[in-house]
LUMZA-403977 format. One record per atom (N, C-alpha, C): residue in one letter; x, y, z. Coordinates in steps of 0.001 Angstrom, whole numbers, padded with zeros to 6 digits, always signed. Atoms other than C-alpha are relative to their C-alpha. Example, Ala and Ser with C-alpha at 12.3 -4.5 7.8 and 13.67 -1.06 7.14 Angstrom:
A+000890-001190+000000/A+012300-004500+007800/A+000900+001200+000000/S-000820-001190-000060/S+013670-001060+007140/S-000770+001090+000730/
//
This chain:
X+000022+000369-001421/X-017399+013526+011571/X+001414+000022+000553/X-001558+000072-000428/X-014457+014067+013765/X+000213-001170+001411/X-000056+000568-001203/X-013218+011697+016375/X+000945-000235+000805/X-001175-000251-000203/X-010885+011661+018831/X+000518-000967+001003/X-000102+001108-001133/X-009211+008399+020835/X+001354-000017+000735/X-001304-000079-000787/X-006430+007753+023173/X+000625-000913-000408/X-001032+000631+000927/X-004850+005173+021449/X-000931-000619-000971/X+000278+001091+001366/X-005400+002775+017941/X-001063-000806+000438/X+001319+000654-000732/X-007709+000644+019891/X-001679+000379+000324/X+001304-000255-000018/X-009843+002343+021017/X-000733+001079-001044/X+000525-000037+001171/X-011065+003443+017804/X-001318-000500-000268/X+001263+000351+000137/X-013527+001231+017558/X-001394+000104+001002/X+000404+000055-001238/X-015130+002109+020794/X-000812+001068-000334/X+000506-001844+000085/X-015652+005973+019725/X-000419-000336-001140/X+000494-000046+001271/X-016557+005133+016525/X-001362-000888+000147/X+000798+000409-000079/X-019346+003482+017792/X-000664-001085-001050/X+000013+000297+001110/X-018674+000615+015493/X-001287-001355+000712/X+000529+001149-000048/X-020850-003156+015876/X+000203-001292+000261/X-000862+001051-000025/X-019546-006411+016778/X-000610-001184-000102/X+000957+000294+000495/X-021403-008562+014650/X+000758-001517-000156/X-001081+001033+000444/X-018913-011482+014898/X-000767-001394+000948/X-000193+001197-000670/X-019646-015429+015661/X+000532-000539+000981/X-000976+000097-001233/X-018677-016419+018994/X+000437-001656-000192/X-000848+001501+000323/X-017836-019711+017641/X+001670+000585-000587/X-001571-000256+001070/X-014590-017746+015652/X+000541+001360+001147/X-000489-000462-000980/X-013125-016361+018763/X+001471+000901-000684/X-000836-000576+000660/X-009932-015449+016638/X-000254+001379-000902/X+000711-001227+000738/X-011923-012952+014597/X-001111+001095+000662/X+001049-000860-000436/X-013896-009927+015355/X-000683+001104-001264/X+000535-001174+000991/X-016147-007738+012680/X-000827+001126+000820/X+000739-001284-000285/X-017106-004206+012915/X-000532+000591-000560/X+000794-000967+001003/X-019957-002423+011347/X-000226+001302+000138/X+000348-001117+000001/X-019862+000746+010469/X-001638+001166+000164/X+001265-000534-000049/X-022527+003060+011551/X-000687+000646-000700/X+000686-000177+001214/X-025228+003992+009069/X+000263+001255-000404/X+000273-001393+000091/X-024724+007611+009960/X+001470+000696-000919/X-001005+000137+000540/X-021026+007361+008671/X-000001-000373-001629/X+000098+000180+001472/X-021837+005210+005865/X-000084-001826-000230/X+000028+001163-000105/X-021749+001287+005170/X+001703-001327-000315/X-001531+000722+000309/X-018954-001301+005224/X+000339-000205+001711/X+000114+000329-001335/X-017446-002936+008142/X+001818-000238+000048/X-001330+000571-000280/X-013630-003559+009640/X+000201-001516+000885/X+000013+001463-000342/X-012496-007046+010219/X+001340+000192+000833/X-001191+000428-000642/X-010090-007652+012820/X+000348-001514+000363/X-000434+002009-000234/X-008033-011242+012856/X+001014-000213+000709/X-001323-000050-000985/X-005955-011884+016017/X+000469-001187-000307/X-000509+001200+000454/X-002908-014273+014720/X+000739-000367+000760/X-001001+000430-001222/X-000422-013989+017789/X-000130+000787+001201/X-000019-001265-001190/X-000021-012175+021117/X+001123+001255-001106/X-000726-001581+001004/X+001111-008395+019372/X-000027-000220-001396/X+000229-000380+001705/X+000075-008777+015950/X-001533-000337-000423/X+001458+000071+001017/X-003459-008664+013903/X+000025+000815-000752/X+000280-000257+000920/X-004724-008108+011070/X-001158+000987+000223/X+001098-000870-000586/X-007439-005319+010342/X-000423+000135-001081/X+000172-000084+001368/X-009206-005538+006827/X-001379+001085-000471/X+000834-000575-000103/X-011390-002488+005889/X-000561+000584-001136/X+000672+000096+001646/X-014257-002305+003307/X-001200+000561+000677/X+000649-000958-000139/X-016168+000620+003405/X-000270+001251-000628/X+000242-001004+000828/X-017987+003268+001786/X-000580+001404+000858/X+000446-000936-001283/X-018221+006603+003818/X-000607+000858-001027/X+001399-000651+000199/X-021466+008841+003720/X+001049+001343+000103/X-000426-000898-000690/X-019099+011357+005272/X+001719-000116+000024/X-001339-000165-000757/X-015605+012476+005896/X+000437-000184+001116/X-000052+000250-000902/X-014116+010927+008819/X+001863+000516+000519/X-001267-000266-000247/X-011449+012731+010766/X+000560-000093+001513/X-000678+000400-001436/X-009296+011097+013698/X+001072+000850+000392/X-001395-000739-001123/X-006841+012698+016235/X+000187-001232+000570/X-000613+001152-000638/X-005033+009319+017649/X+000984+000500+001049/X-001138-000077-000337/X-002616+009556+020609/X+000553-001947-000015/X-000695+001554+000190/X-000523+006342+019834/X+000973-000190+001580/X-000795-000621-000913/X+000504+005475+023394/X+001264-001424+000417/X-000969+001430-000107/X+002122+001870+022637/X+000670-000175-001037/X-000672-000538+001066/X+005120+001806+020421/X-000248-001723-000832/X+000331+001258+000778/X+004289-000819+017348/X+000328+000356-001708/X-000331-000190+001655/X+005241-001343+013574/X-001125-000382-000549/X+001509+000816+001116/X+002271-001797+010637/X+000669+000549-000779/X-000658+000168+001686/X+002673-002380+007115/X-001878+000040-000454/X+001153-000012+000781/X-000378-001432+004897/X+000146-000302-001039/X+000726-000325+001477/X-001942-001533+001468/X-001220+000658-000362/X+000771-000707+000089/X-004334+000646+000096/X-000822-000855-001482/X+000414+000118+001480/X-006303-001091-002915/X-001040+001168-000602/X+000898-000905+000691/X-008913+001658-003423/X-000694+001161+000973/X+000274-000736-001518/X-010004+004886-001081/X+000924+000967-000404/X-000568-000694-000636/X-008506+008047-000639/X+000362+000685+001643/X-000430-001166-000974/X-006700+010009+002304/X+000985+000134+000683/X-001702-000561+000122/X-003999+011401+004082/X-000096-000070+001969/X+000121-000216-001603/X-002392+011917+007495/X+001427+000024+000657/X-001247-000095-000651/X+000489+012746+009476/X-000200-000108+001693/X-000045+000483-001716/X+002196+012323+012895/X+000477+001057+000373/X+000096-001466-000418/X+002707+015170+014932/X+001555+000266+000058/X-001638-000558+000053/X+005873+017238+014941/X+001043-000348-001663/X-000696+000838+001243/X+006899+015519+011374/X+000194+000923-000953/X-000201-001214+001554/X+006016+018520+008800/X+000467-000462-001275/X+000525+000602+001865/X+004890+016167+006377/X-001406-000690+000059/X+000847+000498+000516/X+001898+015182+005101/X-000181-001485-000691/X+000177+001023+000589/X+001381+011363+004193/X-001626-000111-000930/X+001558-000043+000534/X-001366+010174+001520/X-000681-001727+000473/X+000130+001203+000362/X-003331+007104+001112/X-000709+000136-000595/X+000248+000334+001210/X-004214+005877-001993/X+000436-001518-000830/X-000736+001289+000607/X-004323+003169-004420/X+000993-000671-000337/X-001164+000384+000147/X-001736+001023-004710/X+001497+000485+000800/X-001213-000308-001226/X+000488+002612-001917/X+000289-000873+000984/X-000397+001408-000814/X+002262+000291+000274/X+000760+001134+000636/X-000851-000485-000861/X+003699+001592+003518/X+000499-000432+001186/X-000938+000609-000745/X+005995+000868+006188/X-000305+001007+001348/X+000047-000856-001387/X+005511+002656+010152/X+000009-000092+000607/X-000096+000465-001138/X+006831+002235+012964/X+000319+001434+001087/X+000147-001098-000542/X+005820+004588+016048/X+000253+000007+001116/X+000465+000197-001519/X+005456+005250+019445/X+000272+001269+000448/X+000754-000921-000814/X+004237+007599+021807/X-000180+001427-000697/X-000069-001166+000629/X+002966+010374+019449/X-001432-000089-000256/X+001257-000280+000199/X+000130+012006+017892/X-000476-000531-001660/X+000817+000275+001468/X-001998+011144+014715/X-000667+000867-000568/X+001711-000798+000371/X-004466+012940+012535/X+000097-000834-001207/X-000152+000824+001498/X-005582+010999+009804/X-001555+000536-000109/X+000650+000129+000335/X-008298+011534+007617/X-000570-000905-001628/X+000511+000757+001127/X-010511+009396+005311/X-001159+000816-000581/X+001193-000624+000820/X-012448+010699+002720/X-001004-000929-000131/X+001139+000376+000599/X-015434+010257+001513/X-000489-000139-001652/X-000006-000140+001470/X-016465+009228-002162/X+000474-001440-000282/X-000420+001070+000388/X-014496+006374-003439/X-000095-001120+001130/X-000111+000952-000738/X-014747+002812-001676/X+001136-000344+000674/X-001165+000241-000995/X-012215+002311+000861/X+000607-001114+000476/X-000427+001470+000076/X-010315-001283+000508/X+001464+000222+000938/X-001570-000169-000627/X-007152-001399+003122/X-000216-000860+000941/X-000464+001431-000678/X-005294-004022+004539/X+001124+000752+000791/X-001212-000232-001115/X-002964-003272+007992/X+000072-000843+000778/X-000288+001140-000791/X-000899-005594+009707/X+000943+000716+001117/X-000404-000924-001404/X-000146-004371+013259/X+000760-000782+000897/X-000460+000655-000895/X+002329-005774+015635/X+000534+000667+000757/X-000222-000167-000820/X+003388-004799+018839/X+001806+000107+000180/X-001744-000353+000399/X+007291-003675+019611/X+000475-001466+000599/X-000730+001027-000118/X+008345-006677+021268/X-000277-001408-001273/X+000221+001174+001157/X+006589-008978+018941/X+001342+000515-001262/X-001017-000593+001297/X+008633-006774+016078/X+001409-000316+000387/X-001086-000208-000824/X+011734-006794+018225/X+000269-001401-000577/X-000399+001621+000575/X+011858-011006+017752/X-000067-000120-001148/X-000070+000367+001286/X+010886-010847+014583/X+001103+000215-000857/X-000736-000962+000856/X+013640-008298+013356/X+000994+000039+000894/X-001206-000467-001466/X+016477-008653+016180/X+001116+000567-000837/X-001400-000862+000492/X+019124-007110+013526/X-000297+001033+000039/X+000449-002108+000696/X+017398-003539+013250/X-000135+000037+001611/X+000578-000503-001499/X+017424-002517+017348/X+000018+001159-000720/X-000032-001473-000301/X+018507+000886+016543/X-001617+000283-001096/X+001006-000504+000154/X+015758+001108+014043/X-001138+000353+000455/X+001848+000034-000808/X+012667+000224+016063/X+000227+001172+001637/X-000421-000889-001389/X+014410+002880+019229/X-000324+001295-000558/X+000432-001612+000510/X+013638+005960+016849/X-001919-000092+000173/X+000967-000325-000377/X+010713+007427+017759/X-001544+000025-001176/X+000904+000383+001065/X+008653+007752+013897/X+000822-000440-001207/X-000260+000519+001707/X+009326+006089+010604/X-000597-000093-000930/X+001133+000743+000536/X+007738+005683+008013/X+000771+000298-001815/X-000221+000432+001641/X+008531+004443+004001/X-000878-000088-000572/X+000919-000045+000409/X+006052+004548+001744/X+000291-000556-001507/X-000182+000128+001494/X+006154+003050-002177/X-001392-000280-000537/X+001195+000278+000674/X+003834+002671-004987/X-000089-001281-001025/X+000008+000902+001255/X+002851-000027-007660/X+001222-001308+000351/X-001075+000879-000528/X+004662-002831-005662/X-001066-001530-000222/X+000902+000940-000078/X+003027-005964-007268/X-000006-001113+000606/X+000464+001159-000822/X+003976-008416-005245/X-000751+000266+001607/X+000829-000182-001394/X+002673-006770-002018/X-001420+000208-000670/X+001153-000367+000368/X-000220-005974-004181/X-001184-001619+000028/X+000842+001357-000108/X-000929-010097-004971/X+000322-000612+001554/X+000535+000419-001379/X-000199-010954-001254/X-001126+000637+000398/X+000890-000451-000696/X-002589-008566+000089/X-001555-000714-000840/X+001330+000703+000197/X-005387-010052-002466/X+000245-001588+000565/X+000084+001118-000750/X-004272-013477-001300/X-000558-000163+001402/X+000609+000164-001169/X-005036-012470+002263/X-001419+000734-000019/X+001529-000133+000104/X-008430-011004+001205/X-000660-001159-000332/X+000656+001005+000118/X-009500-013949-000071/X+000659-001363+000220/X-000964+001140-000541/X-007796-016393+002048/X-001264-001582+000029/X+000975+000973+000163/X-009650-019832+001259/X-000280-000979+001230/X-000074+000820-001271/X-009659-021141+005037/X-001331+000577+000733/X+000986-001090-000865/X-011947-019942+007788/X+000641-000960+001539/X+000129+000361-001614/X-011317-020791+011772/X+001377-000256+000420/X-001331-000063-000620/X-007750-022050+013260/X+001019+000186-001327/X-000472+000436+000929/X-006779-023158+009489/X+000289+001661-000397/X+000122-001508+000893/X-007518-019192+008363/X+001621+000597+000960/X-000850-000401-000377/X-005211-017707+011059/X+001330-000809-000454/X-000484+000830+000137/X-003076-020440+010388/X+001148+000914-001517/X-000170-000751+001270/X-002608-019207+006884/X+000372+001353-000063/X-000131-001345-000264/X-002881-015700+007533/X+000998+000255+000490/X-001755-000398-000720/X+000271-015575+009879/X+001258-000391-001027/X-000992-000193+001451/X+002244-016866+006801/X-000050+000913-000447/X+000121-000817+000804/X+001355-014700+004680/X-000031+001567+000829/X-000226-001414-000942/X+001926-011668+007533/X+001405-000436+000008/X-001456+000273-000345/X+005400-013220+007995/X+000360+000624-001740/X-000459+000011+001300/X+005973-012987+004145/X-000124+001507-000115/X+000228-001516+000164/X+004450-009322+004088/X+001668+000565+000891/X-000855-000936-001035/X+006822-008012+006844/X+001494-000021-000604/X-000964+000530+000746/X+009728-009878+004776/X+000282+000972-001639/X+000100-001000+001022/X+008997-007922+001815/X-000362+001413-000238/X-000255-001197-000413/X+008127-004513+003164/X+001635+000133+000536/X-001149-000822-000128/X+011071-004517+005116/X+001463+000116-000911/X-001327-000462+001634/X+013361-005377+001882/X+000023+000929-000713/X+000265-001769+000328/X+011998-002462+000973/X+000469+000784+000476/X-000739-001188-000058/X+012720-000232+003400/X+001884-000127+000040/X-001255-000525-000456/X+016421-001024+003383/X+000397+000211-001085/X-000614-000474+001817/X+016786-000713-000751/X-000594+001533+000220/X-000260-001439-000031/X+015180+002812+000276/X+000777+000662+000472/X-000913-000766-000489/X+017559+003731+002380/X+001340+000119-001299/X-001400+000913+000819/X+020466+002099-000025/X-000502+001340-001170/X+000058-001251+001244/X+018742+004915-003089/X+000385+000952+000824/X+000130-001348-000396/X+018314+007525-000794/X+001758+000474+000530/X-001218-000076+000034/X+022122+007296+000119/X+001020+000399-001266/X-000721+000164+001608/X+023134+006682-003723/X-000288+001869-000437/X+000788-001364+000722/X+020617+009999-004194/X+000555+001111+000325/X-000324-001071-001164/X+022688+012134-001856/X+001042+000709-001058/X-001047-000265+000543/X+025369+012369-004707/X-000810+001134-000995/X+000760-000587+000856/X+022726+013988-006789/X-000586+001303+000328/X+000479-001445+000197/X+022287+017769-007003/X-001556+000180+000558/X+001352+000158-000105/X+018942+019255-005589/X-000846+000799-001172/X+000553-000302+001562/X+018446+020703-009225/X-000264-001484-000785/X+000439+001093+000574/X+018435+017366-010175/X-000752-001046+000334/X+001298+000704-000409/X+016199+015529-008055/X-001634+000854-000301/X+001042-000180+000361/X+013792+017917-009034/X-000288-000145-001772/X+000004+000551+000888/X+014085+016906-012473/X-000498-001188-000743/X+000526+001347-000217/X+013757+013470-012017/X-001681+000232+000729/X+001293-000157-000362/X+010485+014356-009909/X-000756-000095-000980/X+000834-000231+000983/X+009262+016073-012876/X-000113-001108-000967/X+000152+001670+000830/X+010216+012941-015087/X-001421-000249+000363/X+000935+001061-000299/X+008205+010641-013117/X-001139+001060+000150/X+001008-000730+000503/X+005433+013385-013172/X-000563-000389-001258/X-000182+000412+001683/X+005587+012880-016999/X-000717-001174+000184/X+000213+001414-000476/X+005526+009428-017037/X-001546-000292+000268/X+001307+000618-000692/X+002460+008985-014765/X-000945+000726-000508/X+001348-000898+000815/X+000167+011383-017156/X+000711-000142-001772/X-000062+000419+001138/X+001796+009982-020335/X+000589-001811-000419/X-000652+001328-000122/X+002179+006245-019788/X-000509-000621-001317/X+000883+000510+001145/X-000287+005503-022812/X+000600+000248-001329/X-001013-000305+001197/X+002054+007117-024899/X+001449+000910+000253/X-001369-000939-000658/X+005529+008123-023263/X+000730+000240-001137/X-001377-000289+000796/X+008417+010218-024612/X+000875-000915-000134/X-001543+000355-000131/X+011659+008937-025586/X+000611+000535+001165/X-000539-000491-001038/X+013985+008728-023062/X+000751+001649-001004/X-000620-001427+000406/X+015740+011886-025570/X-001002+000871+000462/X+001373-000748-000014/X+012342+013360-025632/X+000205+000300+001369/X-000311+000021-001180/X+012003+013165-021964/X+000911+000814+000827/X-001422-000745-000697/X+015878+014202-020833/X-000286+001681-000151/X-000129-001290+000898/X+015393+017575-023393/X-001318+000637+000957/X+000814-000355-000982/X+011778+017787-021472/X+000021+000762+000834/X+000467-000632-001126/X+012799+018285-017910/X+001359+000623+000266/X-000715-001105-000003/X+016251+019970-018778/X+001232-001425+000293/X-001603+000906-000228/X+018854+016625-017992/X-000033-000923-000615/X-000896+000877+000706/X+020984+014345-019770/X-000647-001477+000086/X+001081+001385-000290/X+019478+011240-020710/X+000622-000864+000558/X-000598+000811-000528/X+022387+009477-018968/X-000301+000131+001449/X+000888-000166-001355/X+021649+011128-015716/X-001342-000233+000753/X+001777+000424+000095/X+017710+010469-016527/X+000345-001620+000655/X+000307+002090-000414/X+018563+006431-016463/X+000776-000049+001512/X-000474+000624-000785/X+020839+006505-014118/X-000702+000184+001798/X+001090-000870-000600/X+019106+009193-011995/X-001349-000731+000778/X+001131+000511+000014/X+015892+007422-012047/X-000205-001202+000726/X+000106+001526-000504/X+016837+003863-011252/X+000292+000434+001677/X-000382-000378-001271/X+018594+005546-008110/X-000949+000172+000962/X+000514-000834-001049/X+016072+007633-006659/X-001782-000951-000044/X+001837+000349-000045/X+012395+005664-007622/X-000059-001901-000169/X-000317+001542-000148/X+014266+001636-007772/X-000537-000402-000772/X+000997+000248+000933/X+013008+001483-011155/X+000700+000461-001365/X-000161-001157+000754/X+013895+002635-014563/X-001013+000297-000630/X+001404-000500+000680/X+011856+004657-016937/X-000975-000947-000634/X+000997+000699+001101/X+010622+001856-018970/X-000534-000667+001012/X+001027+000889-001476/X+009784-000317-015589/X-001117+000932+000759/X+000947-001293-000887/X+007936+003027-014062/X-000974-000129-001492/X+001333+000221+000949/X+005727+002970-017612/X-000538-000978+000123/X+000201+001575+000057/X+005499-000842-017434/X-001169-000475+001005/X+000251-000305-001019/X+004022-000586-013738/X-000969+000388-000007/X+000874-000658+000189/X+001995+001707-014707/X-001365-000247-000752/X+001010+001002+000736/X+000636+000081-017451/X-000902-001229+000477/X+000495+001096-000410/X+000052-003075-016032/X-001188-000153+001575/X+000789-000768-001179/X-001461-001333-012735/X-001299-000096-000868/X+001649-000607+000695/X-004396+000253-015421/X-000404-001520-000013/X+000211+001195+001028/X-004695-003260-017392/X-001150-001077+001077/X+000384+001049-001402/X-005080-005162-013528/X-002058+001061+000444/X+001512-000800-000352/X-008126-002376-012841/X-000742-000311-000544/X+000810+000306+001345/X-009566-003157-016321/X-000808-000828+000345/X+000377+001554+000130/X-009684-006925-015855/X-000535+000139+001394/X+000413+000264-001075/X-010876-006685-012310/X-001376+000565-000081/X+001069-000466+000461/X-013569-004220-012979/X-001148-000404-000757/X+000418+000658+000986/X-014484-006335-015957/X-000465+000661-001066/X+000301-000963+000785/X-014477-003268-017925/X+000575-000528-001399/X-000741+000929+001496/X-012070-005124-020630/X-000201-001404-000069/X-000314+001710-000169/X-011288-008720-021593/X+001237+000141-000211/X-001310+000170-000309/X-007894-009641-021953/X+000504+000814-001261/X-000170-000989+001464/X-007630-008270-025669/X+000227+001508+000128/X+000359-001982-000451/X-009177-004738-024815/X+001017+000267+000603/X-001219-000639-001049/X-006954-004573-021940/X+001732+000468-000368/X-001371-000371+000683/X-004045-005246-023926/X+000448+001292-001001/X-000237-001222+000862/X-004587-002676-026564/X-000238+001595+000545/X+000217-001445-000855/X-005848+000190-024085/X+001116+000565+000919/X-001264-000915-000807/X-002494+000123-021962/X+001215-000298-000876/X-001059-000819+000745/X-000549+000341-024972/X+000745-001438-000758/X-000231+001128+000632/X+000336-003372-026367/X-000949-000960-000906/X+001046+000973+001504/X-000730-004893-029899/X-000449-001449+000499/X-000479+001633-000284/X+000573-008294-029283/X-000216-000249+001712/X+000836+000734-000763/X-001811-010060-026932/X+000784-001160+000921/X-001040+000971-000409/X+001387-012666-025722/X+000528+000070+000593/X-000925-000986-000370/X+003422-009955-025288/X-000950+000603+001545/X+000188-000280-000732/X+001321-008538-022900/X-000549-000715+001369/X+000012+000700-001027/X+000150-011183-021146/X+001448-000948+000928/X-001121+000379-000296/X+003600-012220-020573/X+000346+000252+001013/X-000336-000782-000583/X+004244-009256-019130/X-000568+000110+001492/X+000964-000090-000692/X+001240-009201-017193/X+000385-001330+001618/X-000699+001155-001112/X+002056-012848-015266/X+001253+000355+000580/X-001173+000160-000627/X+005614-011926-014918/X-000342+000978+001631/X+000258-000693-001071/X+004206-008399-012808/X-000737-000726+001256/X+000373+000542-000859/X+001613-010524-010926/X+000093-001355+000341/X-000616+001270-000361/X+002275-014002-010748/X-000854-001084-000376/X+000891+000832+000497/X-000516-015161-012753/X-000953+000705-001432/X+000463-000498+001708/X-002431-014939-016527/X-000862+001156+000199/X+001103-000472-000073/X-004723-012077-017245/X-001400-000698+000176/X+001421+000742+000463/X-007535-014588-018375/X-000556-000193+002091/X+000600+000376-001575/X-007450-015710-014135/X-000073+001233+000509/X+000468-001080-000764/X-008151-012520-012997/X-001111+000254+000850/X+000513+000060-000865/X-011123-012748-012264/X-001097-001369+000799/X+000547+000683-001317/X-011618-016012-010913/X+001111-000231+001117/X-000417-000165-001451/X-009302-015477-008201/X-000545+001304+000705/X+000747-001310-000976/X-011325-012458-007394/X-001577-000383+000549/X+001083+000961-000210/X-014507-014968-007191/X-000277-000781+001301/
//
């Protein structure tokens, strides 16, 4: 299905979504998706003048593809927990994805969209939308940033945006108390995306010193890596691999992806382990020995330090 709106808003208008919401919870609005699309609904939670929340859990029948003109300039910060698809802004001559575990940063105004969502996998995403002046107070040291016209940062396997965003899925409030809550935990998001984007800028500066034979190197690394995390090379192994020096590899690496090799396996690992236990495909044991750790201690160690809590609670905070 294709659809096409004049701004972000009205989205839900053309999409001929449902508004199935309690008029006692005036702060909240739900939208059900139409059958012909597929099932699942978007939650919108207004927390201030220029900012809400938009939480969307849905399984599409169909491929759904938007043309947006964005005609009010505003910053959002996402998460993707599960879902594919992609989408760019016009004039950019790049392609963005979305996907699991991607966390991104975007701030726009007056341009075009195309985004599309696939169809197939369940579609879990969390966006927190605020308005330029709202952003403006929030962020009064960055003017020149929010005056450029598109931005956008993007990272992966970022676990603490990963346990905020389940915190604000299952926020244990409901009515003034929920927003209440919720605007914390949007203040905290925006706090930790944008520490993000300025350590990207801070690599991507460091990265400039670095050959473009050698950023493609490093690419290929982390290629590696993410199709041998279950059993990675040596960093020698590795260097000899993709043709550079294993000093350039570490140093290389930490520069350009804010990580080194063993934290990019680690990440990785602990990413699968979190799917496992959520799924309830493992128990804490299984999990440990399937992403690559004997010692059951050891990995739960590991495990709390990435998210901020034991394997064993996994899934009753998903309860």
């Amino acid at each position: 299905m294709e659809v096409y709106a004049e701004d972000l808003s009205s989205i839900f208008k053309e999409l001929n979504v449902i508004d199935n919401t309690p008029q006692e919870d005036a702060g909240s609005r739900t939208y059900l998706f139409p059958s012909k699309l597929g099932t699942g609904q978007i939650r919108h939670v207004h927390l201030r003048h220029g900012m809400g929340l938009y939480l969307t859990d849905a399984a599409l029948r169909e491929t759904i593809i938007m043309d947006v003109d964005v005609q009010y300039p505003h910053l959002e910060v996402s998460y993707t927990l599960s879902g594919q698809g992609c989408w760019e802004a016009a004039k950019q001559n790049r392609e963005f994805n979305m996907s699991p575990g991607n966390s991104t940063l975007i701030f726009m105004r007056e341009t075009g969209l195309h985004a599309e969502l696939f169809k197939g996998e369940p579609i879990e995403h969390v966006e927190l939308r605020i308005d330029l002046r709202t952003a403006q107070a929030l962020l009064p040291e960055h003017p020149a940033l929010l005056q450029k016209q598109f931005i956008c940062r993007q990272s992966i396997d970022a676990p603490q945006v990963q346990l905020l965003v389940e915190q604000i899925k299952n926020c244990p409030y409901s009515g003034a108390l929920e927003r209440l809550y919720l605007e914390g935990k949007a203040f905290e998001w925006i706090a930790l995306q944008w520490q993000g984007i300025d350590e990207v800028e801070t690599r991507l500066q460091r990265a400039a010193r670095l050959t473009r034979g050698d950023m493609q190197c490093l690419e290929q690394a982390k290629q590696v890596l993410s199709h041998t995390w279950d059993n990675p090379p040596t960093l020698i192994e590795l260097s000899r691999r993709i043709g550079l020096n294993d000093y350039k590899l570490k140093a290389g690496f930490k520069q350009v992806f804010g990580t080194t090799v063993f934290g990019y396996v680690r990440a990785l690992r602990m990413k699968e382990a979190h799917r496992l236990l959520e799924q309830g495909a493992a128990n804490v044991s299984e999990a440990s020995g399937l992403v690559g750790y004997q010692n059951v201690s050891h990995f739960a160690a590991l495990f709390r330090k990435t998210y901020g809590y034991n394997p064993s609670e996994l899934g009753k905070r998903l309860t």
